[in-house]
N, C-alpha and C positions, 0 to 999 in steps of 0.2 A: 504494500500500500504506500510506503514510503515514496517510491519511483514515479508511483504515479499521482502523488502528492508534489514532487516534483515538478514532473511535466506540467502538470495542469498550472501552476503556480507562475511558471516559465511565458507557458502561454498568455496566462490573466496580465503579466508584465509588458507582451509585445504588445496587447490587443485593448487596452484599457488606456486609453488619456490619463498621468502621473495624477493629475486634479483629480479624478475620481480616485482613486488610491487614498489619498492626503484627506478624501471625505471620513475618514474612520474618526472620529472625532466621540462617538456616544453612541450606544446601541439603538438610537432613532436610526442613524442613515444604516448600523448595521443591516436591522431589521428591514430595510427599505429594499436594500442588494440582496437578502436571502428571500423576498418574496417576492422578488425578480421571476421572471417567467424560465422555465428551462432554457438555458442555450443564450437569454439575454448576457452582455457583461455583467449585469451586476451580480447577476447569479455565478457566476465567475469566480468575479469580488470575492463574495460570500466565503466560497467552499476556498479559496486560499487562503481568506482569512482565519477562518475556524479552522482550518486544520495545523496552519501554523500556531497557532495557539495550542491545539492538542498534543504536536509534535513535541512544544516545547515544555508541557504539561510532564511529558513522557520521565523529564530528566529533571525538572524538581518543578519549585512553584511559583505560580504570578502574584504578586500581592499574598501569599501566607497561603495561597487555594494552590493545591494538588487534585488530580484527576486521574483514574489508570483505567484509561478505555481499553475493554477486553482489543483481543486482537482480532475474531473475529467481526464487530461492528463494522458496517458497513458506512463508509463517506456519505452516504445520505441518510442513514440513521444518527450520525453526528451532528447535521448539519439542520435536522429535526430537532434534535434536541436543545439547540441554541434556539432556534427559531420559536420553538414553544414557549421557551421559557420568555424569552423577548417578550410573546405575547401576553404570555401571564402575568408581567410583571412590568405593566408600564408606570408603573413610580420611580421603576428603577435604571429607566431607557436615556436619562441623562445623565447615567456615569461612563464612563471610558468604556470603548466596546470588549477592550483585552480582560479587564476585569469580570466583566459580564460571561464571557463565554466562559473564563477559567469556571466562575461559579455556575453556570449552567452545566458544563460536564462535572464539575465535580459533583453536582444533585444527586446525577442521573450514576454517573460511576464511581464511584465514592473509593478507593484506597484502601477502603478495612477488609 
């Protein structure tokens, strides 16, 4: 999954304007790229977002929040599980998007 965590990340870089990149500001605009339409860039955005976040989850933590997503879970069950939480949780959608996601996987896959 790695490799292809990668590539796709590679891509979202040739194919995305730097200014949409620099929009990660708060899980508003996250939210906004994850409910992007299949195959749109923000949907792109999205899944390199969250997954570099998961990646970097892998090898310690963001803000004091750890995560250990089995290995089986699938890129679009990760990418659900930020997305929902986004959704349920919009008191919370004007803090840092890296924050957000660590604690939506950490919810969801918790380390114990």
């Amino acid at each position: 999954m790695k490799n292809v965590k990668a590539t796709l990340l590679t891509v979202i870089l040739m194919c995305v304007p730097f200014a949409a990149l620099a929009d990660f500001r708060n899980g508003n605009s996250l939210l906004e790229n994850c409910q992007a339409p299949a195959g749109a860039p923000g949907s792109f955005v999205c899944a390199g977002y969250v997954f570099a976040i998961a990646d970097v989850q892998l090898f310690g933590d963001i803000g004091g929040v750890r995560s250990c997503v089995p290995a089986d879970v699938t890129g679009k069950q990760v990418i659900d599980v930020v997305t929902r939480y986004l959704q349920q949780h919009p008191e919370q959608r004007h803090y840092g998007a890296a924050s957000l996601v660590a604690y939506a996987l950490s919810d969801s896959f918790s380390c114990n």
